[in-house]
C-alpha positions, 0 to 999 in steps of 0.5 A: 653910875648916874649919881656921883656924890660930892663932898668938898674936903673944907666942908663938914663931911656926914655919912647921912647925906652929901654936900651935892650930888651930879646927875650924868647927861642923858639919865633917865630921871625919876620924880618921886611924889610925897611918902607918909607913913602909911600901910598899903590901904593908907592907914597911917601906921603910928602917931611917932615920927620914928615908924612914920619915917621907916614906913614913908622911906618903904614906901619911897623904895618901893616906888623906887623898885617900880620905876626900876631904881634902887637907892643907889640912884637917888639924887635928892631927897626933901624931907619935911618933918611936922615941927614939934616931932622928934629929929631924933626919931627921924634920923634913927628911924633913916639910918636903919631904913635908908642905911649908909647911901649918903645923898643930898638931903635938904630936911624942913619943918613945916606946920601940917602936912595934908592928913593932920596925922601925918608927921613926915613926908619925903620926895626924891629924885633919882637918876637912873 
């Protein structure tokens, strides 16, 4: 496998993410640009963070199955959640769309994203 995932024994261990991951020399590498919750004709599919999440990390496994990755290969992802939104929504709505592939994983808030009905937006990188 590309990605090797480290999580140090003296640091707080979490099945959602981890603490840093390593690419191998010589993978071929996937940037994957900014995932709303969106249909496929760009309609944003609710005013909740917890479906915009679910429909955003789709999307982000669909770009993933295009470019021949899974997310078994993803090295990174950057969350940026819309302050104000529900965490809680968020990370629910993670877990039941992403599942147990616990990768580095930095999550920001932000004041607005470019549509002001998108609450989240993830980007990854893969390694493939």
């Amino acid at each position: 496998m590309a990605v090797t995932h480290v999580n140090p024994e003296s640091l707080h261990t979490n099945p959602a993410f981890s603490q840093a991951t390593v690419v191998e020399p010589g993978t071929r590498l996937v940037f994957v640009g900014g995932q709303n919750g969106v249909d496929a004709g760009g309609e944003v599919v609710s005013d909740e963070l917890g479906p915009q999440t679910e429909q955003a990390l789709r999307n982000l496994l669909t770009v993933l199955e295009a470019a021949g990755a899974s997310q078994e290969h993803v090295a990174k992802l950057t969350i940026h959640v819309v302050a104000g939104a529900d965490m809680r929504e968020g990370f629910a709505a993670s877990a039941k769309v992403w599942g147990h592939h616990a990768t580095a994983i930095t999550v920001l808030t932000v004041a607005g994203l470019a549509n002001p009905h998108y609450l989240v937006e993830i980007d990854a990188i893969a390694a493939l």
